[in-house]
C-alpha angles and dihedrals in degrees: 000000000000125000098172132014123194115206128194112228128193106159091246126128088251097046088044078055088055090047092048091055099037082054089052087049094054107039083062104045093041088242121156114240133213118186100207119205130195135201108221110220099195113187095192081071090048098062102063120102114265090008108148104205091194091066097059094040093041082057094048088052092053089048102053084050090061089045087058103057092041111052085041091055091056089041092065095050095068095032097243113156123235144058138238112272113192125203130193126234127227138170085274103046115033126183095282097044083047099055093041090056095051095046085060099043086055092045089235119189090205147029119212113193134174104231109200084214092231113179129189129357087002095059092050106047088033096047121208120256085182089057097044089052086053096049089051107024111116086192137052121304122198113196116198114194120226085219092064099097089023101268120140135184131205 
């Protein structure tokens, strides 16, 4: 079935409910799994007088370093191969383009994604990075809902 299984991480409670479910996937199809984590560099923030980018992005660093212990912690728990790999947005290569090209460069099977469920005026001024990976994916993509245990986000 799957032999490796890409997974977008965020550190957010949707994208932990993605990671749950690709773990599960894999525990029980023997893939190999790589949680892949991106730092935004938004240049809309950059812009704002007084505005400091290194501290966000500082922030963002540290927290793909918690990710990574955590989710391999989990990992080996369930002995599931593979470790967290993190990648850095620009103007040229945004998230999307990003996971996409991870899950080339691992040679993934499949790409699991948390997908916030947004609709209407949200969607369009927020943007889906779940939707863009669809749209371009030449691959599978498994999209987990962040509704799917009730929960919702603004």
């Amino acid at each position: 079935m799957y032999k490796r299984i890409l997974v977008a991480v965020d550190g957010s409670e949707t994208s932990r409910r993605a990671f749950d479910a690709a773990l599960d996937l894999a525990s029980s199809t023997g893939a190999e799994l790589q949680p892949f984590y991106v730092i935004e560099n938004t240049p809309l923030y950059f812009e704002a007088p007084g505005y400091d980018p290194s501290i966000l992005r500082t922030q963002m660093i540290e927290q793909g370093k918690t990710l990574a212990t955590e989710l391999g912690a989990a990992m080996r728990a369930k002995g599931v191969a593979g470790e967290l790999a993190t990648g850095e947005a620009s103007s040229l290569d945004d998230v999307p383009t990003l996971i996409l090209a991870r899950a080339k460069a691992f040679n993934a099977d499949l790409v699991v994604m948390g997908t916030h469920g947004r609709r209407g005026f949200r969607r369009l001024i927020l943007g889906s990075i779940a939707e863009h990976c669809v749209r371009q994916a030449s691959l599978p993509v498994l999209l987990i809902p962040s509704a799917a245990s009730g929960v919702q986000e603004a």
